[in-house]
C-alpha positions as CSV (number, residue, x, y, z in Angstrom):
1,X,-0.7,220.6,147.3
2,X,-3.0,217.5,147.8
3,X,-5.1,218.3,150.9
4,X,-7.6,215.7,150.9
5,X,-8.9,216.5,153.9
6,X,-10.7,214.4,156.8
7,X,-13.9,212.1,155.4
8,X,-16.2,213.9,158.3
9,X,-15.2,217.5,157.7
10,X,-17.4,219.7,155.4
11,X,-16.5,222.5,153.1
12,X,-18.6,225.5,151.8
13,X,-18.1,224.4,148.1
14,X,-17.0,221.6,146.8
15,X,-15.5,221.8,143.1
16,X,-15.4,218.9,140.8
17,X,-12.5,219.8,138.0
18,X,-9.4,221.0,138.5
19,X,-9.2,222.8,135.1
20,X,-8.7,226.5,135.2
21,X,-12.3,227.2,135.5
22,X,-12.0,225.2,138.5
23,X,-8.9,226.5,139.8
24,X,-10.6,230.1,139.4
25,X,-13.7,229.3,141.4
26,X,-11.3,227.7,143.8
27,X,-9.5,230.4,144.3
28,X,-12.5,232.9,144.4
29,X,-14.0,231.1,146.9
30,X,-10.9,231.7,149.5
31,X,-10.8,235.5,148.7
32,X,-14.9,235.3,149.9
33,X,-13.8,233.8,152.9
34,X,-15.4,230.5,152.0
35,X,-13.4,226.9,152.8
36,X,-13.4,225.1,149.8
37,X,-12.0,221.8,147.8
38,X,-11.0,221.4,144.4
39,X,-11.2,217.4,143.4
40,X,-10.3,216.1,139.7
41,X,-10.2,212.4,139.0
42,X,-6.7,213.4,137.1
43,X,-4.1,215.3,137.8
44,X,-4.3,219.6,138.0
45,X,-5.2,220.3,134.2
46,X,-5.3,217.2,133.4
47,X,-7.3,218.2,129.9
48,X,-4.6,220.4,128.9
49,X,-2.2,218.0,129.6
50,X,-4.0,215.8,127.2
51,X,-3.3,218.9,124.4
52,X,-0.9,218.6,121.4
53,X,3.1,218.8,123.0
54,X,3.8,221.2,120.9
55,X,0.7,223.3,121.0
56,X,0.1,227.2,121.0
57,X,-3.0,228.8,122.6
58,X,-4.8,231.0,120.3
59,X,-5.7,233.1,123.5
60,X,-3.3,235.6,124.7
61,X,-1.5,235.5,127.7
62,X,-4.1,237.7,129.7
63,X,-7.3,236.1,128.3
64,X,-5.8,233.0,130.0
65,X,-5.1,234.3,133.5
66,X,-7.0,233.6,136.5
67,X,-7.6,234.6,140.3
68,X,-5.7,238.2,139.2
69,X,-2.6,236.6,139.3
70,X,-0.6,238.1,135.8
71,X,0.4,234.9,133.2
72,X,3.8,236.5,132.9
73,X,5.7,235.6,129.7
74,X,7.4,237.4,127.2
75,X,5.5,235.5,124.3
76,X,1.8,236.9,123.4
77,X,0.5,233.3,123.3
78,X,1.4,230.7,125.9
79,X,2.3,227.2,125.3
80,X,0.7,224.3,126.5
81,X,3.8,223.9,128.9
82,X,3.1,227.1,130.0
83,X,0.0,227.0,130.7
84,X,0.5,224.0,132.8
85,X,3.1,226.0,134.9
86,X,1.0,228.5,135.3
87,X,-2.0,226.9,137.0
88,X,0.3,224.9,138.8
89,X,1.8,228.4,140.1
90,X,-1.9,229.6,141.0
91,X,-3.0,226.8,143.0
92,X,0.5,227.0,144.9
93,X,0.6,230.5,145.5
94,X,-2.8,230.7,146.5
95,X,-2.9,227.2,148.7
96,X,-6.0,226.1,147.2
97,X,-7.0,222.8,148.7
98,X,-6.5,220.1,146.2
99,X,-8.0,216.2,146.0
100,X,-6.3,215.4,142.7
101,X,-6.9,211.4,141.3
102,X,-10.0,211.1,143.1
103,X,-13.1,210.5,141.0
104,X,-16.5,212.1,141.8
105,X,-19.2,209.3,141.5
106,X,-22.1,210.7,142.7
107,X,-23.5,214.1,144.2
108,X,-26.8,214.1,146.0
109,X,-28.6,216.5,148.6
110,X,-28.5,216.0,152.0
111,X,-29.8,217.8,154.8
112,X,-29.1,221.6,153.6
113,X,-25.6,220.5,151.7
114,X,-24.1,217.8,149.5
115,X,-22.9,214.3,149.9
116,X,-20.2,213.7,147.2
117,X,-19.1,210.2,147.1
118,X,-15.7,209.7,145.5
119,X,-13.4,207.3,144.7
120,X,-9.7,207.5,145.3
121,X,-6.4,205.7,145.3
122,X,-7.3,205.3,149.5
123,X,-10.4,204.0,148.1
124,X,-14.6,205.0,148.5
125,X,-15.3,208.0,150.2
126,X,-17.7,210.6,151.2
127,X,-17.0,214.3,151.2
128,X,-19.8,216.8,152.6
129,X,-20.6,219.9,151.6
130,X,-22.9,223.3,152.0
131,X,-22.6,223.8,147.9
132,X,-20.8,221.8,144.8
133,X,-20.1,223.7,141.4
134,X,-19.2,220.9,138.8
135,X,-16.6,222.6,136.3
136,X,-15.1,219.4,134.5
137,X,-15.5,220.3,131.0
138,X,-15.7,218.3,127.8
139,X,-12.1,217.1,126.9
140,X,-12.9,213.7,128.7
141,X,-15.0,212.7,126.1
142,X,-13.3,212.8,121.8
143,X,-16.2,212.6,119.0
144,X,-16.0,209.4,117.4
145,X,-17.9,208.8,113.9
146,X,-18.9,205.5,115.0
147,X,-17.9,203.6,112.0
148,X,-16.4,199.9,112.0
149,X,-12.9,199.8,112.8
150,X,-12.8,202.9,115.1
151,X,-10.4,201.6,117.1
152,X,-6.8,201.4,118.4
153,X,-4.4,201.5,117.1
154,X,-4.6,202.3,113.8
155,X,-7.1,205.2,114.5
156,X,-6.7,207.6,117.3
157,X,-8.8,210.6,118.4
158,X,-6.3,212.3,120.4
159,X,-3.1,214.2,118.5
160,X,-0.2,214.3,120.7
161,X,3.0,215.3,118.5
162,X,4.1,214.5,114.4
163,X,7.8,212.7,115.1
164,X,6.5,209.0,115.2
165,X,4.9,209.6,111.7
166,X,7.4,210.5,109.6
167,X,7.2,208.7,105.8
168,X,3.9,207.5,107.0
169,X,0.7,207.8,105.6
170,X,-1.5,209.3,107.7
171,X,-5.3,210.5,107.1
172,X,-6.6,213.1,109.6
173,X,-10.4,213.0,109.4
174,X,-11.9,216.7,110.6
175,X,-12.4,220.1,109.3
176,X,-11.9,222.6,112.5
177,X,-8.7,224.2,114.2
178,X,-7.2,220.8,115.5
179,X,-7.7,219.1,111.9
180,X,-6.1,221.7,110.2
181,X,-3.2,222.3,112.8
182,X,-2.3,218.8,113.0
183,X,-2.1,218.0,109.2
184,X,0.1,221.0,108.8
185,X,1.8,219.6,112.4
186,X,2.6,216.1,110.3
187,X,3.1,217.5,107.1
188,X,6.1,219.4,108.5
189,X,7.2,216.6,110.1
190,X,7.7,214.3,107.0
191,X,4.6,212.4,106.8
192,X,2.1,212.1,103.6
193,X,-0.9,213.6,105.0
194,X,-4.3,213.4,103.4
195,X,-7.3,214.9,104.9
196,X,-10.8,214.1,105.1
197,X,-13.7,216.4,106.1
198,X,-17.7,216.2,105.1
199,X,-18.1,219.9,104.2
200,X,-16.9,222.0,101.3
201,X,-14.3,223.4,103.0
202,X,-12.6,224.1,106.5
203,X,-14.7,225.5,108.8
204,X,-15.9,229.1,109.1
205,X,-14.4,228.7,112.8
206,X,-10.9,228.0,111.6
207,X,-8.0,230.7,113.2
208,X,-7.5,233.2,110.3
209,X,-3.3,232.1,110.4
210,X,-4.5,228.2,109.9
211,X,-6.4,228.7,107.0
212,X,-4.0,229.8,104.3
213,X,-1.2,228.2,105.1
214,X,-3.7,225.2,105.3
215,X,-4.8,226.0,101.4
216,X,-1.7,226.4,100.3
217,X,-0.1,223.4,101.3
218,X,-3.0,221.8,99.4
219,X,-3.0,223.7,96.3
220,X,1.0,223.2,96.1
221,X,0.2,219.2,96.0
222,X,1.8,218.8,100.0
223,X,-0.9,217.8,101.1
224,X,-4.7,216.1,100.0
225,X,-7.7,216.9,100.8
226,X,-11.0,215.3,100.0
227,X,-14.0,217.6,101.1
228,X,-17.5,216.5,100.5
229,X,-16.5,213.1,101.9
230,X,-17.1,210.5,105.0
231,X,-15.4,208.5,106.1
232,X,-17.5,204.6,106.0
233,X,-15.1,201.9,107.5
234,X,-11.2,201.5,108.6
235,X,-10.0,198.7,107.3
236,X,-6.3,197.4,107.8
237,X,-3.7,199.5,106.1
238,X,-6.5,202.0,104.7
239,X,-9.3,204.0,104.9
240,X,-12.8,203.7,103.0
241,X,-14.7,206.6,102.2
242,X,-17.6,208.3,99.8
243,X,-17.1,211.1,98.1
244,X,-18.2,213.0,95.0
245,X,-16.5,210.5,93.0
246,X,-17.7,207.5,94.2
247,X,-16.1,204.8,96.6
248,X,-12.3,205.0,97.8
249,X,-10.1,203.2,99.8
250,X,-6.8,205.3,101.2
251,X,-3.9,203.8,101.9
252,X,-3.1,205.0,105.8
253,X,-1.0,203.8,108.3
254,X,-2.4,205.9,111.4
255,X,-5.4,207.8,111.1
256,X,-6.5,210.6,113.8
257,X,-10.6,211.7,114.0
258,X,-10.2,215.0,115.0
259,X,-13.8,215.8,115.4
260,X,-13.9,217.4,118.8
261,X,-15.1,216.5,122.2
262,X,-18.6,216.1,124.1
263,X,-19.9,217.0,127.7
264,X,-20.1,213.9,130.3
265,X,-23.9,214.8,130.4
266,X,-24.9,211.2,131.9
267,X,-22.8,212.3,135.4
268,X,-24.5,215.4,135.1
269,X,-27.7,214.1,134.2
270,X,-26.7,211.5,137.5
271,X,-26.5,214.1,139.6
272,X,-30.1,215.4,139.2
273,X,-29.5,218.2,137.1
274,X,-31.7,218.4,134.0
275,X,-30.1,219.0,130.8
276,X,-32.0,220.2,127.3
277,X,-32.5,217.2,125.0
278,X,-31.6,219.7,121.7
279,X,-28.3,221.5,122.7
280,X,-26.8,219.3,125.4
281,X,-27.2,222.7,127.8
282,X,-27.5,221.9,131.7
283,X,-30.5,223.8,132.9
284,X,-29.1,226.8,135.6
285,X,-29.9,230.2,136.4
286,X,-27.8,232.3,133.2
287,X,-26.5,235.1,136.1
288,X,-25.3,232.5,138.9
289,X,-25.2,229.2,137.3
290,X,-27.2,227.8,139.9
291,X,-28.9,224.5,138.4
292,X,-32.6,223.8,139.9
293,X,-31.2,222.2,142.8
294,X,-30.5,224.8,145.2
295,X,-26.9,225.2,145.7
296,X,-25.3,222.7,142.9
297,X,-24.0,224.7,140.5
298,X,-22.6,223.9,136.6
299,X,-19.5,226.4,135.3
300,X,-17.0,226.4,132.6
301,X,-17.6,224.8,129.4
302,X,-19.7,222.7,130.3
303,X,-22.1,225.1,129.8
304,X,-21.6,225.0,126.1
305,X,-23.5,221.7,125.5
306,X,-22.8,220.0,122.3
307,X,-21.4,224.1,120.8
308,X,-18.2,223.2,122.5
309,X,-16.5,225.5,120.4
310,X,-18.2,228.3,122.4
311,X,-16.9,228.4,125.9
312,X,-13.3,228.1,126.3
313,X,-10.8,229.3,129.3
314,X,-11.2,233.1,127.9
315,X,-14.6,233.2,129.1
316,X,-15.7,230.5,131.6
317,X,-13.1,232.2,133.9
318,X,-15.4,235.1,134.3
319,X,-17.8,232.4,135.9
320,X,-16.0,232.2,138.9
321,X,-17.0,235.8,140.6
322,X,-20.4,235.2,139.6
323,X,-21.5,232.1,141.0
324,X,-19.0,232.5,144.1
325,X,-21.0,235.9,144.7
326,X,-24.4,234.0,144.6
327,X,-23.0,231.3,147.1
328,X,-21.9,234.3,149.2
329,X,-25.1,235.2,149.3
330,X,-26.7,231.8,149.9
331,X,-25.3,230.9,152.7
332,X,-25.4,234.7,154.2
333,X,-22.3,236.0,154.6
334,X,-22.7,238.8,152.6
């Protein structure tokens, strides 16, 4: 459902992000009794839509499920089709008031609520509310190293699926889960895979089920690794790096920098809320997530700063009763 709503009328809370965390407070914020709109520049989950085609959650089905409404499937871990059905299902079941491809450009205080300007296929808008809890996450935004020749489309920072690369030569540049899963991804798929990572080894963070089969694809000879080693320039056809052995170019035909994602601190930042220089944390109240502007709120991962690897759906979900439980309170109708 896409309820955009009048321009005058004004809501209790306003949510930018229509990722799962988003969905959740959404949906928490009906069951208080509160009116409410969920608006995402993309489409519902757009971030996960972004994910691997292929891809397997490493949460089980129940660590993934919102609102109380049971993620029922017979497998342990959902897909990423899945997943998108599900949410979908939530949002449907529960009617939550949706503004999906409309962009948040600003947010700023006025009177005793919000002014959100947006902008949508209908063009510039302005959206009122008593409260705003921005939940848009990190996914928006890939790590690059910021070396010449980063660019399209010879390197890529998003993995999608293995089937174009087969025979290819193809350099995945990372050390975490996504490295690891899409080497082993294109490997199986036919390509010559080679990766590239600045540490010793994988990372400590890796899923235990990644790891050896990672290894042992490498210590079989099916596929490189060079550890200790960045990655200088892309050049045409290959990739330079340094290493402990000096200067090398490899031969690539694709390359994917699979070095994870960072918050959009400069909208936050925009919107007033002060964020710590060192970890990339928004400043808010640890209990309600209420930033120092009363009533604007910051949930889900975006909470995680730079440590993206710390918040995921699992346990930004459990945001939702919290901070709609403080807004309950805020606005009285406790």
């Amino acid at each position: 459902m896409n309820d955009t709503g009048s321009p005058a009328a004004s809501v209790d809370l306003l949510v930018v992000g229509a990722g799962p965390t988003g969905l959740a407070i959404g949906a928490e914020a009906l069951r208080a009794g509160l009116t409410t709109l969920v608006v995402d520049r993309g489409a519902i989950t757009q971030a996960l839509q972004e994910f691997p085609t292929d891809m397997t959650f490493f949460s089980t089905r129940e660590r993934l499920a919102i609102a109380g409404i049971p993620f029922s499937i017979p497998e342990e871990r959902p897909t990423r089709r899945q997943a998108l059905a599900y949410y979908r299902s939530v949002a449907e079941a529960l009617r939550i008031p949706l503004a999906l491809h409309e962009e948040v450009t600003a947010i700023r205080k006025d009177g005793e609520g919000f002014a959100v300007t947006t902008r949508g296929r209908g063009g510039d808008r302005v959206r009122r509310s008593r409260a705003v809890a921005i939940a848009i996450g990190y996914f928006d935004t890939p790590r690059r190293l910021g070396v010449p020749g980063e660019e399209p489309p010879a390197v890529r920072h998003r993995y999608r699926e293995p089937y174009a690369h087969y025979r290819e030569r193809v350099v995945v540049v990372g050390g975490g889960n996504s490295a690891a899963e899409a080497a082993l991804d294109l490997w199986r798929a036919g390509a010559r895979v080679l990766l590239v990572h600045r540490g010793r080894a994988l990372k400590e963070t890796v899923k235990y089920w990644l790891r050896p089969d990672f290894e042992n694809r490498v210590a079989a000879g099916e596929i490189e690794a060079r550890y200790e080693t960045r990655v200088s320039r892309f050049e045409p056809g290959r990739v330079r790096v340094t290493g402990p052995g000096g200067e090398e170019a490899i031969p690539a035909d694709c390359t994917y920098v699979l070095l994870g994602y960072d918050p959009d601190l400069a909208f936050v930042r925009a919107c007033g809320v002060a964020v710590d220089p060192a970890t990339g944390i928004p400043v808010c109240d640890p209990e309600s997530f209420e930033t120092e502007i009363p009533g604007l709120y910051v949930a889900g991962s975006l909470q995680a700063g730079y440590a993206t690897n710390r918040i995921f759906i699992e346990n930004s979900r459990e945001h939702a009763p919290r901070l709609v439980a403080h807004l309950v309170r805020r606005l009285g109708r406790a």
